[in-house]
mmCIF file as gemmi writes it, N, C-alpha and C atoms, coordinates in Angstrom:
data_model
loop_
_atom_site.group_PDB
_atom_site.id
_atom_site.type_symbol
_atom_site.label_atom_id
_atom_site.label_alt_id
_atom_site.label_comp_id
_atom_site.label_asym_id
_atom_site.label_entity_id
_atom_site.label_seq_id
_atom_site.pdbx_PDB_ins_code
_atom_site.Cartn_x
_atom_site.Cartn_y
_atom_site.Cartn_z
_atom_site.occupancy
_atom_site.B_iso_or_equiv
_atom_site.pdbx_formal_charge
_atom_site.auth_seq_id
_atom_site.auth_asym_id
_atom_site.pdbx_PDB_model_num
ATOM 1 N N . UNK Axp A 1 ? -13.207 3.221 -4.999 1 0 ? 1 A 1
ATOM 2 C CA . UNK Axp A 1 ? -12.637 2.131 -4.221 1 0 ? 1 A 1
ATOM 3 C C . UNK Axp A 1 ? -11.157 2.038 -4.549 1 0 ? 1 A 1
ATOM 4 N N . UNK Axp A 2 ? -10.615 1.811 -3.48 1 0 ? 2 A 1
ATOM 5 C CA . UNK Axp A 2 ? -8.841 1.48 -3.673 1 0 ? 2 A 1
ATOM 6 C C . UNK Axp A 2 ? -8.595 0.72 -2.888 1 0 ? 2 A 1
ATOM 7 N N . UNK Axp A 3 ? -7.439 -0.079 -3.298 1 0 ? 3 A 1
ATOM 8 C CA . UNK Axp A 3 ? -6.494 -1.06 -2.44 1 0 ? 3 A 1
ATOM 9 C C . UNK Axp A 3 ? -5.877 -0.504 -1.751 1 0 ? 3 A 1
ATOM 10 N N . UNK Axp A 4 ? -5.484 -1.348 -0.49 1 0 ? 4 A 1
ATOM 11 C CA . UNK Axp A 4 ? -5.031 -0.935 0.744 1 0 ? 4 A 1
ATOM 12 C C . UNK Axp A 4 ? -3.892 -2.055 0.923 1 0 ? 4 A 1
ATOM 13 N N . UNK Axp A 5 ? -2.939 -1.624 1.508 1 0 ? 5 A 1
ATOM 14 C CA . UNK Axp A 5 ? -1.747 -2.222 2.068 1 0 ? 5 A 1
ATOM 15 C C . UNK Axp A 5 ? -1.707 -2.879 3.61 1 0 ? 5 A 1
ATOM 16 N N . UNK Axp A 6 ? -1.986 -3.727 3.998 1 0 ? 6 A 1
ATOM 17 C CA . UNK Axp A 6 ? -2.397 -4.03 5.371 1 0 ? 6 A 1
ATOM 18 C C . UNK Axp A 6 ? -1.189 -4.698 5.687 1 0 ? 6 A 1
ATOM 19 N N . UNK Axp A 7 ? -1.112 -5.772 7.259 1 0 ? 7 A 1
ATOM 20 C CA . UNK Axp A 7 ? -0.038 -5.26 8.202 1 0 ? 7 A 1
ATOM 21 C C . UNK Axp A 7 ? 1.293 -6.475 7.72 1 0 ? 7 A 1
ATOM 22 N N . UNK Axp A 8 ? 0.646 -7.273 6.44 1 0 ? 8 A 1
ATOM 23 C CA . UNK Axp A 8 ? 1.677 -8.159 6.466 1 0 ? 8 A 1
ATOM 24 C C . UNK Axp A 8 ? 2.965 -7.471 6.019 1 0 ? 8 A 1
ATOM 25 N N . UNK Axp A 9 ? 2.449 -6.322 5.325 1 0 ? 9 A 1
ATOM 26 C CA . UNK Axp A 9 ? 3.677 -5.965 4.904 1 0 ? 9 A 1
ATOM 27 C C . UNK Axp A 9 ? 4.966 -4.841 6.167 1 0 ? 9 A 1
ATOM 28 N N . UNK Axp A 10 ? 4.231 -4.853 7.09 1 0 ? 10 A 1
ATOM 29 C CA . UNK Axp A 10 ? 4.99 -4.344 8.24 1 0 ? 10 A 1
ATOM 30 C C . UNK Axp A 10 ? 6.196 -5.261 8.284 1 0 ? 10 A 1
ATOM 31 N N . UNK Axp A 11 ? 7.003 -4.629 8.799 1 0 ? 11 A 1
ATOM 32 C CA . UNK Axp A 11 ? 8.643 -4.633 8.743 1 0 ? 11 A 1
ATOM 33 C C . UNK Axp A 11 ? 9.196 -5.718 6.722 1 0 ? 11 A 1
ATOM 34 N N . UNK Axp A 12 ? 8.189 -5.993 6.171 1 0 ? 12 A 1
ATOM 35 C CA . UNK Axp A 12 ? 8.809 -6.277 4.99 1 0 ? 12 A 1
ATOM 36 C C . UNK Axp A 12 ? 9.207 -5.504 3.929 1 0 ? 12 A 1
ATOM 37 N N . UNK Axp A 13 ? 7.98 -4.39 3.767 1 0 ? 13 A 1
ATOM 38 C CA . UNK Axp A 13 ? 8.437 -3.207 2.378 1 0 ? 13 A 1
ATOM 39 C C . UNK Axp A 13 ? 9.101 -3.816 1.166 1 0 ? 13 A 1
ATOM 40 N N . UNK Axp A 14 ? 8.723 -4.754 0.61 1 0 ? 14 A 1
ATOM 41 C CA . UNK Axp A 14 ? 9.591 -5.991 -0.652 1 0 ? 14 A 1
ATOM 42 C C . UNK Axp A 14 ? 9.672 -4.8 -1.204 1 0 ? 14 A 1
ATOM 43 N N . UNK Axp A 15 ? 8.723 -3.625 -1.99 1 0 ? 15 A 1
ATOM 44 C CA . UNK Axp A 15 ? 8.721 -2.513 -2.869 1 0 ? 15 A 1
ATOM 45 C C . UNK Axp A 15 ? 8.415 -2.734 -4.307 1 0 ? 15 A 1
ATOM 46 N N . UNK Axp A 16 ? 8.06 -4.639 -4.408 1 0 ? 16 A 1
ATOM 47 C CA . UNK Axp A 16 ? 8.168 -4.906 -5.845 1 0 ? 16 A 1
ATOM 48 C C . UNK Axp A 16 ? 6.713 -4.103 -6.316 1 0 ? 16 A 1
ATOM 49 N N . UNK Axp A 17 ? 6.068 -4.101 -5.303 1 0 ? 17 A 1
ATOM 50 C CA . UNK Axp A 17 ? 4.581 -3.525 -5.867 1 0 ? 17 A 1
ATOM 51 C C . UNK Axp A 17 ? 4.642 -1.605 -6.199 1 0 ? 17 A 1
ATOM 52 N N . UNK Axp A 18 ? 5.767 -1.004 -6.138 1 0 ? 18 A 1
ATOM 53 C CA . UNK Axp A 18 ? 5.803 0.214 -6.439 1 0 ? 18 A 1
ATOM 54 C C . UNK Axp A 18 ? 6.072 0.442 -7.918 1 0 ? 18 A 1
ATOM 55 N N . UNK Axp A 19 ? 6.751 -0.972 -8.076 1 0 ? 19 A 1
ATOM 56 C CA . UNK Axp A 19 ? 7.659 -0.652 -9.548 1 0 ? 19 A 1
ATOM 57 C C . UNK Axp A 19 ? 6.549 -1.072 -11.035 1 0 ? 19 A 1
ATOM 58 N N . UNK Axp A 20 ? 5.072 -1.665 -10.514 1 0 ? 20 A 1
ATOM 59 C CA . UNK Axp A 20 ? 4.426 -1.929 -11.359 1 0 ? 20 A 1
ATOM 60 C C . UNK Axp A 20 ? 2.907 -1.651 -11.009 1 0 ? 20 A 1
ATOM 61 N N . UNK Axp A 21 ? 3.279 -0.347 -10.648 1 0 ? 21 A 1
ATOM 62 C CA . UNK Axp A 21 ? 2.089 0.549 -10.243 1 0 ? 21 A 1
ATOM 63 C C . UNK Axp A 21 ? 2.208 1.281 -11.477 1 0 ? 21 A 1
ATOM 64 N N . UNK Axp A 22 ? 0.91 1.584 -12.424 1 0 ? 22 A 1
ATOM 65 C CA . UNK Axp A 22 ? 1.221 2.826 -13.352 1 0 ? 22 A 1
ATOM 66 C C . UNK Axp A 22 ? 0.738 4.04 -13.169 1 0 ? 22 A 1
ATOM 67 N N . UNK Axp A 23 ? 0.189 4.496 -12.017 1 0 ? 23 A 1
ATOM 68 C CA . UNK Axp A 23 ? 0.189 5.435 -11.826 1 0 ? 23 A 1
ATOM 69 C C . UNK Axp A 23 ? 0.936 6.329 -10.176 1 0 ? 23 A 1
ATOM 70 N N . UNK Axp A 24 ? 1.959 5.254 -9.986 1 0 ? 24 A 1
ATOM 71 C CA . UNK Axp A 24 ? 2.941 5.34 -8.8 1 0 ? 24 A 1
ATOM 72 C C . UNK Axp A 24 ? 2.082 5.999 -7.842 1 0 ? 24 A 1
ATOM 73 N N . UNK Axp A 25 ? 1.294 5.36 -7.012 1 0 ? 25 A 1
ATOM 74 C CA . UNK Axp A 25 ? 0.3 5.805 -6.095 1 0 ? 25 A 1
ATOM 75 C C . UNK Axp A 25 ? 0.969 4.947 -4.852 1 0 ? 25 A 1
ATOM 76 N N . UNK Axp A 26 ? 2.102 4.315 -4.801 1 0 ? 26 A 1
ATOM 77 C CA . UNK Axp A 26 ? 2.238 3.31 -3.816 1 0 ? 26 A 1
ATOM 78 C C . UNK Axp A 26 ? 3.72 4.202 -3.407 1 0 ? 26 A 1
ATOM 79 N N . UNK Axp A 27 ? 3.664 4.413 -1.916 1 0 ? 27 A 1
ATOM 80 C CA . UNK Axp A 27 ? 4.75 5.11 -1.347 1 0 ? 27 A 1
ATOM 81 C C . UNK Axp A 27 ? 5.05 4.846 0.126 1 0 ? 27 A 1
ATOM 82 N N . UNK Axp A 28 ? 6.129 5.304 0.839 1 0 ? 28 A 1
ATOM 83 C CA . UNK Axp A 28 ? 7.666 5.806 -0.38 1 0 ? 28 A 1
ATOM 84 C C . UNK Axp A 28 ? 8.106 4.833 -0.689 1 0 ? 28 A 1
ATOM 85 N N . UNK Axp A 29 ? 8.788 4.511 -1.644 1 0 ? 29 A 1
ATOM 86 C CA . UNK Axp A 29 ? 9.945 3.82 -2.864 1 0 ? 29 A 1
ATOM 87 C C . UNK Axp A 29 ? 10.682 4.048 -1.754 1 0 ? 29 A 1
ATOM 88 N N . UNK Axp A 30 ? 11.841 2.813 -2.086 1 0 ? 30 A 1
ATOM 89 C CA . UNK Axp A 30 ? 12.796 2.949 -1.664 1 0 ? 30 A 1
ATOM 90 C C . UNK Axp A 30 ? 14.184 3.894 -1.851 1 0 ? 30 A 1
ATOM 91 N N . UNK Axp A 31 ? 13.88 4.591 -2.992 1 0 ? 31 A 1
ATOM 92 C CA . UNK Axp A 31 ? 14.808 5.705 -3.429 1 0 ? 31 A 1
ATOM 93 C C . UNK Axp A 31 ? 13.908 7.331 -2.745 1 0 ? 31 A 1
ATOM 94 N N . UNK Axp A 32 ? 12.998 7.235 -1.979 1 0 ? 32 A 1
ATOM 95 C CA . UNK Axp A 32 ? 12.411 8.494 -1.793 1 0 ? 32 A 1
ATOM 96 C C . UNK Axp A 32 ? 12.693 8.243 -0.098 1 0 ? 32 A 1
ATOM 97 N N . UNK Axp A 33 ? 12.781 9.626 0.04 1 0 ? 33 A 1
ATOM 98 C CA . UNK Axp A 33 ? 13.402 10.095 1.677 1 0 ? 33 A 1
ATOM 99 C C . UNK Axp A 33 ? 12.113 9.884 2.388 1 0 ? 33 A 1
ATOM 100 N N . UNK Axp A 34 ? 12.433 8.906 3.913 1 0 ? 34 A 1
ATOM 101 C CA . UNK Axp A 34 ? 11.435 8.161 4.604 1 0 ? 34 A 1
ATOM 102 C C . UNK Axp A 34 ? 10.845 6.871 4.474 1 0 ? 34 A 1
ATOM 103 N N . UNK Axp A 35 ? 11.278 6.25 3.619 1 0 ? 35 A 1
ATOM 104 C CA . UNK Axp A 35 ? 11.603 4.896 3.29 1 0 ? 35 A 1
ATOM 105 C C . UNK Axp A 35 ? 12.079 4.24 4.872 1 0 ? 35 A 1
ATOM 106 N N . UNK Axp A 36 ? 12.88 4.467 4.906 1 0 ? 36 A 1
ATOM 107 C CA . UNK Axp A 36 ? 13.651 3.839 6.264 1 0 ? 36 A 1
ATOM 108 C C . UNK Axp A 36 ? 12.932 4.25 7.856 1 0 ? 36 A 1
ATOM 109 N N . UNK Axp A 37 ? 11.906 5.456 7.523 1 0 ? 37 A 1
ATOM 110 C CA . UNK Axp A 37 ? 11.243 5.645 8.993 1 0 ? 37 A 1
ATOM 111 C C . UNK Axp A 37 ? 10.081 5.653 9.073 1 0 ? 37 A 1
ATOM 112 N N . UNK Axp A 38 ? 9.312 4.392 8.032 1 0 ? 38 A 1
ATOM 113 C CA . UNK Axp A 38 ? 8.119 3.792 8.162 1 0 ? 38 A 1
ATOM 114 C C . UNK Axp A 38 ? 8.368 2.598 7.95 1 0 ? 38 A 1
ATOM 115 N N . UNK Axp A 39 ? 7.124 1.417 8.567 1 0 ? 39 A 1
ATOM 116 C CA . UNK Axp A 39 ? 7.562 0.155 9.22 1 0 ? 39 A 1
ATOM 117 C C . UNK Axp A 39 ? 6.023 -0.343 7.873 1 0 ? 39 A 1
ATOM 118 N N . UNK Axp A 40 ? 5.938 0.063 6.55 1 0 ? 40 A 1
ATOM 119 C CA . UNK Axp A 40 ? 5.298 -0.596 5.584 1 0 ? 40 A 1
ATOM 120 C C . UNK Axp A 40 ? 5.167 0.147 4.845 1 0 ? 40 A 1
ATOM 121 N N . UNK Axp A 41 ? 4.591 -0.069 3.38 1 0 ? 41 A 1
ATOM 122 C CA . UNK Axp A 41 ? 4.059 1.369 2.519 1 0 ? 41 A 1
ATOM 123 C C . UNK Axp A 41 ? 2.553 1.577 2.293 1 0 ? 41 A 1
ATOM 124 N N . UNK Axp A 42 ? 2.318 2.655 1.329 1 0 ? 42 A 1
ATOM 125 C CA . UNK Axp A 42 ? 0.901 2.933 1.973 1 0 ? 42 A 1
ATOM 126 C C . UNK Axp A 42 ? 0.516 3.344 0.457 1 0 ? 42 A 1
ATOM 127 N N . UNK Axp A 43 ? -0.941 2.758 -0.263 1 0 ? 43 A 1
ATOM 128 C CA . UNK Axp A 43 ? -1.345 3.261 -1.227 1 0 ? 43 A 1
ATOM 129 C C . UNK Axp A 43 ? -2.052 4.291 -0.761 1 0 ? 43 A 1
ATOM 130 N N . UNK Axp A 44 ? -1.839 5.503 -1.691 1 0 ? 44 A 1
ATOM 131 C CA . UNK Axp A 44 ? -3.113 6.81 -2.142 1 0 ? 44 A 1
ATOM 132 C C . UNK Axp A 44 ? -4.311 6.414 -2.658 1 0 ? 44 A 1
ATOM 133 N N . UNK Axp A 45 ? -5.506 6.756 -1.86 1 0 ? 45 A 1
ATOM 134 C CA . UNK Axp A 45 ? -6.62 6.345 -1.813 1 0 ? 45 A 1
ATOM 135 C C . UNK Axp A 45 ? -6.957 7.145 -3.014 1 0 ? 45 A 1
ATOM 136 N N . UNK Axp A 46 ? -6.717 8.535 -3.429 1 0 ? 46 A 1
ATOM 137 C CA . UNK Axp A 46 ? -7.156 9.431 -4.148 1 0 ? 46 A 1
ATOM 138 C C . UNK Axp A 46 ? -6.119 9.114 -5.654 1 0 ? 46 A 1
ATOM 139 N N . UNK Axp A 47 ? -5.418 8.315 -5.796 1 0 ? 47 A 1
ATOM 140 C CA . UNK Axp A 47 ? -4.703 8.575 -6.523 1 0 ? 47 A 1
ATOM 141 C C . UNK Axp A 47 ? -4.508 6.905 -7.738 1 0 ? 47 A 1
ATOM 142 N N . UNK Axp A 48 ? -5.357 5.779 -6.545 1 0 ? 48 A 1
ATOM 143 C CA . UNK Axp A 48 ? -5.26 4.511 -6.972 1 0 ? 48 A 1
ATOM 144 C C . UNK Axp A 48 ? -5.956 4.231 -8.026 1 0 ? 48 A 1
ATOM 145 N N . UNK Axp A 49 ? -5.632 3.466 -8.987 1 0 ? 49 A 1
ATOM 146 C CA . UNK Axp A 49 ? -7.102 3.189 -10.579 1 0 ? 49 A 1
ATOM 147 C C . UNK Axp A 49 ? -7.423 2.189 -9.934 1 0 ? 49 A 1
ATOM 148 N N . UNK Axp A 50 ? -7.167 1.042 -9.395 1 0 ? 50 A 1
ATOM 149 C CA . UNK Axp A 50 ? -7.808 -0.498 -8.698 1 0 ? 50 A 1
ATOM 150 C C . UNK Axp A 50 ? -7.483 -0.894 -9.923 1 0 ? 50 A 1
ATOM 151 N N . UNK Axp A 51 ? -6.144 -1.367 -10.352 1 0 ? 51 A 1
ATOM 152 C CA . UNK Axp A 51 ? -5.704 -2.107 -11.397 1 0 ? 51 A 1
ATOM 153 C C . UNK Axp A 51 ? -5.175 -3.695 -11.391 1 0 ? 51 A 1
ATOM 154 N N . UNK Axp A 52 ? -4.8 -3.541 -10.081 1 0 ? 52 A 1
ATOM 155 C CA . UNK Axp A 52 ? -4.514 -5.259 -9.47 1 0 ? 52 A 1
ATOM 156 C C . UNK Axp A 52 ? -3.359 -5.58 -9.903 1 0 ? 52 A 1
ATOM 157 N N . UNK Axp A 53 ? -2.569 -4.604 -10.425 1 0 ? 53 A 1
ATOM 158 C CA . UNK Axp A 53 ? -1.09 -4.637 -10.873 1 0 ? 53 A 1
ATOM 159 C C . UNK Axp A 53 ? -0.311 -5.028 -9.175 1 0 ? 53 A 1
ATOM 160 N N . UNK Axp A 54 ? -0.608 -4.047 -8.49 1 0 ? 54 A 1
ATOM 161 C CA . UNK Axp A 54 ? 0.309 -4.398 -6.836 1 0 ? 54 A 1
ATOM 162 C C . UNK Axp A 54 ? -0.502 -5.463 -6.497 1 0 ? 54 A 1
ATOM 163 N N . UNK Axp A 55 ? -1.705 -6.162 -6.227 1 0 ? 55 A 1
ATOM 164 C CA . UNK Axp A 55 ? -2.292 -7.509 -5.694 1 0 ? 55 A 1
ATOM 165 C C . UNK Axp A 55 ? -1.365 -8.208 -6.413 1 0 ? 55 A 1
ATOM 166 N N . UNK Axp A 56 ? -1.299 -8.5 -7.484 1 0 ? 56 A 1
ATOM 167 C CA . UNK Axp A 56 ? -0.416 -9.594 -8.263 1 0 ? 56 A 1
ATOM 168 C C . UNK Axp A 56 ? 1.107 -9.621 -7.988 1 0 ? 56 A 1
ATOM 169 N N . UNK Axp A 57 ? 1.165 -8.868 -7.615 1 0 ? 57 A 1
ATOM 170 C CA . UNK Axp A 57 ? 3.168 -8.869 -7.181 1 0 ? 57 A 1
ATOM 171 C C . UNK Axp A 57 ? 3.775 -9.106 -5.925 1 0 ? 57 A 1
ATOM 172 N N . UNK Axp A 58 ? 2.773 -8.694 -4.792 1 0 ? 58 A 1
ATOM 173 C CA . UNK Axp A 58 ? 3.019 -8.67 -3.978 1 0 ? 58 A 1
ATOM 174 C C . UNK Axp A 58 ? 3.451 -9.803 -3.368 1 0 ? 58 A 1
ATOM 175 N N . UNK Axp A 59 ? 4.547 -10.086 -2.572 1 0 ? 59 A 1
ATOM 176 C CA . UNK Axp A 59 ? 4.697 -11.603 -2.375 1 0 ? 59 A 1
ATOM 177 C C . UNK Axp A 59 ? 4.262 -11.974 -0.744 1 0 ? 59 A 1
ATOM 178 N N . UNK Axp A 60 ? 3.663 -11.362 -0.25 1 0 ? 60 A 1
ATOM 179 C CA . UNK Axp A 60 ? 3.653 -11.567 1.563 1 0 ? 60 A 1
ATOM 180 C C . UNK Axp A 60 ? 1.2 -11.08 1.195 1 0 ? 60 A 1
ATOM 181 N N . UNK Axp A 61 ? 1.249 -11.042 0.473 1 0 ? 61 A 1
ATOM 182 C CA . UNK Axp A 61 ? -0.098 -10.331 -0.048 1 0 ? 61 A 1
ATOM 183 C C . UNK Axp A 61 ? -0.768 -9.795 0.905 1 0 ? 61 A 1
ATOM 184 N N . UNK Axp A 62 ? -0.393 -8.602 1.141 1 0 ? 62 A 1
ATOM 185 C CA . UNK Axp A 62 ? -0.164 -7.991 1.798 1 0 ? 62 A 1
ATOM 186 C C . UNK Axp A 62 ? -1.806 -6.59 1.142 1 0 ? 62 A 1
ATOM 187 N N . UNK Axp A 63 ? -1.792 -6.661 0.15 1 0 ? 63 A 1
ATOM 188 C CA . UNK Axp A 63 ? -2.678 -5.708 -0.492 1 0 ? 63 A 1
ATOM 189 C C . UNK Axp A 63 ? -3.746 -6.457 -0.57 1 0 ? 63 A 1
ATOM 190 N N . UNK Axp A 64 ? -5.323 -5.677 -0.639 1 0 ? 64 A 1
ATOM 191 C CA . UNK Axp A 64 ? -6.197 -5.712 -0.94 1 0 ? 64 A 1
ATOM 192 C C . UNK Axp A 64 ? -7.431 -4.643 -1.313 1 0 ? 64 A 1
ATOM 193 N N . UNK Axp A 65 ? -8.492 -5.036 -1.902 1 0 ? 65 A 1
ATOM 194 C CA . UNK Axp A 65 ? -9.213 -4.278 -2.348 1 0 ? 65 A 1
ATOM 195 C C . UNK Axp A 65 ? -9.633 -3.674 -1.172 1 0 ? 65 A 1
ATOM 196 N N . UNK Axp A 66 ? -10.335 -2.175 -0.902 1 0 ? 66 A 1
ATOM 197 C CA . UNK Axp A 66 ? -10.72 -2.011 0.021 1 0 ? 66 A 1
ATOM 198 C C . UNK Axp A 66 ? -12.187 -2.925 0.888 1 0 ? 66 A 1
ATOM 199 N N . UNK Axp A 67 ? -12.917 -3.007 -0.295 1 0 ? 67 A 1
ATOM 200 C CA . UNK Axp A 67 ? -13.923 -3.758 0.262 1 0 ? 67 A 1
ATOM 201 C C . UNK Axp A 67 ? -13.849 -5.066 0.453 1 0 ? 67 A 1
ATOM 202 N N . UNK Axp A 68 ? -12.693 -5.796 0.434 1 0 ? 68 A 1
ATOM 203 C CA . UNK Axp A 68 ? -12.282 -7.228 1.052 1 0 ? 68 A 1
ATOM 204 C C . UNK Axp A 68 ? -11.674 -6.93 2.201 1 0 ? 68 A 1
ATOM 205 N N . UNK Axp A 69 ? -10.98 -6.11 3.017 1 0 ? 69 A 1
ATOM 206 C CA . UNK Axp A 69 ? -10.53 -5.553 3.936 1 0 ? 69 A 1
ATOM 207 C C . UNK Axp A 69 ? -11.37 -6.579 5.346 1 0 ? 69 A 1
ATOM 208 N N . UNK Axp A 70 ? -10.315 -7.385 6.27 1 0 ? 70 A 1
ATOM 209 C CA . UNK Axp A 70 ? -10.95 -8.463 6.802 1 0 ? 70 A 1
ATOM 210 C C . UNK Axp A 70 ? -11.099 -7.59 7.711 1 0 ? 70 A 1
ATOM 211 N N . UNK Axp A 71 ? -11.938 -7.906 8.8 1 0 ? 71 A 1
ATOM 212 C CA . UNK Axp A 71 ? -12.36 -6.772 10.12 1 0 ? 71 A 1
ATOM 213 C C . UNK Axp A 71 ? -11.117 -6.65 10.835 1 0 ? 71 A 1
ATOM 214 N N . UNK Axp A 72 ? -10.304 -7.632 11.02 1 0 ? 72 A 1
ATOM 215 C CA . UNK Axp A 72 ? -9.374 -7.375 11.875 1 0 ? 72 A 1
ATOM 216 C C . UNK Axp A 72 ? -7.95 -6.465 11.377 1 0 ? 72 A 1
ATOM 217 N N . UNK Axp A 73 ? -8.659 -6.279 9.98 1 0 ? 73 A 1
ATOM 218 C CA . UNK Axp A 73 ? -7.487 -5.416 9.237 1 0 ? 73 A 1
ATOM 219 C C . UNK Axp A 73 ? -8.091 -3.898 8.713 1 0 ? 73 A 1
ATOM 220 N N . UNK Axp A 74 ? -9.306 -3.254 9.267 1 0 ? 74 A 1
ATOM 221 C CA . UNK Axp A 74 ? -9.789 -2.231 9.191 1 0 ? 74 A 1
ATOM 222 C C . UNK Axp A 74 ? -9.429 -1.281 9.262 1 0 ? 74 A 1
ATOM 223 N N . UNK Axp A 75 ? -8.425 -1.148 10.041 1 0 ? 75 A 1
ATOM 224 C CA . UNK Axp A 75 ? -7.164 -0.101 10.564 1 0 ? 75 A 1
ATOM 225 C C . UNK Axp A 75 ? -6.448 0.233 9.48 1 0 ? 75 A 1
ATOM 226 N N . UNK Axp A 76 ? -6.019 -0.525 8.756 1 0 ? 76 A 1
ATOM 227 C CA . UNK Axp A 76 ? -5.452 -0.267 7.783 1 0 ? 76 A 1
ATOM 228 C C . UNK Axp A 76 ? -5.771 0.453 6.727 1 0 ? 76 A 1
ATOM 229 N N . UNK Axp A 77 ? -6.97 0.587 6.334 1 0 ? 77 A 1
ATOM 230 C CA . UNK Axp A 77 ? -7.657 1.954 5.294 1 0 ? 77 A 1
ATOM 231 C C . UNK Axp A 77 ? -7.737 3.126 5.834 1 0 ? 77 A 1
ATOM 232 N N . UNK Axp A 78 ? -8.053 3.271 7.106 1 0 ? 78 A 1
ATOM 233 C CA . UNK Axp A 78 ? -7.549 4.519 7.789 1 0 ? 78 A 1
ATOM 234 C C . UNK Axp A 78 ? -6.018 4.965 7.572 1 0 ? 78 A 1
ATOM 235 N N . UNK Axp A 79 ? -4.767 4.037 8.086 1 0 ? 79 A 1
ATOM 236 C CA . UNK Axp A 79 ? -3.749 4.253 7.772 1 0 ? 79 A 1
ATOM 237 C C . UNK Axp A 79 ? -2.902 4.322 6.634 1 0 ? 79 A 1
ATOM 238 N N . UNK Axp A 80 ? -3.647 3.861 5.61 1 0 ? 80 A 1
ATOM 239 C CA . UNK Axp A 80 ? -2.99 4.054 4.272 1 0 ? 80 A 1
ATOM 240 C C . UNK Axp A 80 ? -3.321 5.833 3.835 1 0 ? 80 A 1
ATOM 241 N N . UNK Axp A 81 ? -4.731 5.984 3.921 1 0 ? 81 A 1
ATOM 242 C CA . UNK Axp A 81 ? -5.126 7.429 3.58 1 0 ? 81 A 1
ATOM 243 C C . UNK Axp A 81 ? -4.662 8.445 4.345 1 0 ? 81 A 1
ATOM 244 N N . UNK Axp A 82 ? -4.317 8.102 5.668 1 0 ? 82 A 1
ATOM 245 C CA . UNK Axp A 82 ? -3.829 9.228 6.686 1 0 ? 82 A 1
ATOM 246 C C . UNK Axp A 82 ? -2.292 9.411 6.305 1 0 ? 82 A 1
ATOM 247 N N . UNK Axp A 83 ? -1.554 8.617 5.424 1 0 ? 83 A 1
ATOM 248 C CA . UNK Axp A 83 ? -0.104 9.027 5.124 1 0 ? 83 A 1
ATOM 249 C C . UNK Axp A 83 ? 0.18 10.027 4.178 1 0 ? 83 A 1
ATOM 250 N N . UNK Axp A 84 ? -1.001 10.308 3.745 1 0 ? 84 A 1
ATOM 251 C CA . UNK Axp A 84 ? -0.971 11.237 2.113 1 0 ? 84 A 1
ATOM 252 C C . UNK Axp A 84 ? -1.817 12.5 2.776 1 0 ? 84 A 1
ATOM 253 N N . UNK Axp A 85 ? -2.467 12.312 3.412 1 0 ? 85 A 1
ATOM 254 C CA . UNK Axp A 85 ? -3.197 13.602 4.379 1 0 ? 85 A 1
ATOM 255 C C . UNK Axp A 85 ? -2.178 14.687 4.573 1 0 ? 85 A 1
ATOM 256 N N . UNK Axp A 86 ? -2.137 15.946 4.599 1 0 ? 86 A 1
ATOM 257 C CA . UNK Axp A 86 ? -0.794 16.821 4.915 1 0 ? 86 A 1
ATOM 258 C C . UNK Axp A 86 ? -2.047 17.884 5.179 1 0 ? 86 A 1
C-alpha cells in the first residue's frame, strides 16, 4: 500500500512534502527538470514505505493512503503510478 497525491495539490506543488520524504519517492522536486510541466507531484507506488512523513506536511492535504482514496479521487492512484511507468 502507498500514498497517493490527489487533485488538491493541482496547480499548488508547495514541495514541502518532498523534503521530508526519507526515501525521496515524491517527484519532481522543484530543483529536478519538469517541475514546471506538470500541474502536481506524484508519489512512487513501488518506491513508498507509508511513513506519513508527506500526510503530515502537506498543507492543502492533498495526500493519502491509498486505501482512503475517496471515489471521486480514484483517478488519482492510477495517475500517480503512471508517472514513474517508462
Amino acid at each position: 500500500m502507498a500514498y497517493v497525491i490527489g487533485s488538491a495539490c493541482i496547480g499548488v506543488k508547495d514541495a514541502s512534502c518532498t523534503q521530508v520524504c526519507p526515501v525521496d519517492c515524491i517527484h519532481p522536486t522543484p530543483d529536478e527538470p519538469g517541475f514546471g510541466d506538470v500541474d502536481q507531484l506524484f508519489i512512487d507506488p513501488g518506491t513508498c514505505i507509508d511513513c506519513d512523513a508527506c500526510v503530515l506536511e502537506c498543507p492543502v492535504e492533498a495526500i493519502s493512503a491509498e486505501r482512503d482514496v475517496s471515489a471521486d479521487e480514484l483517478g488519482a492512484i492510477a495517475k500517480n503510478a503512471s508517472y514513474y511507468e517508462e
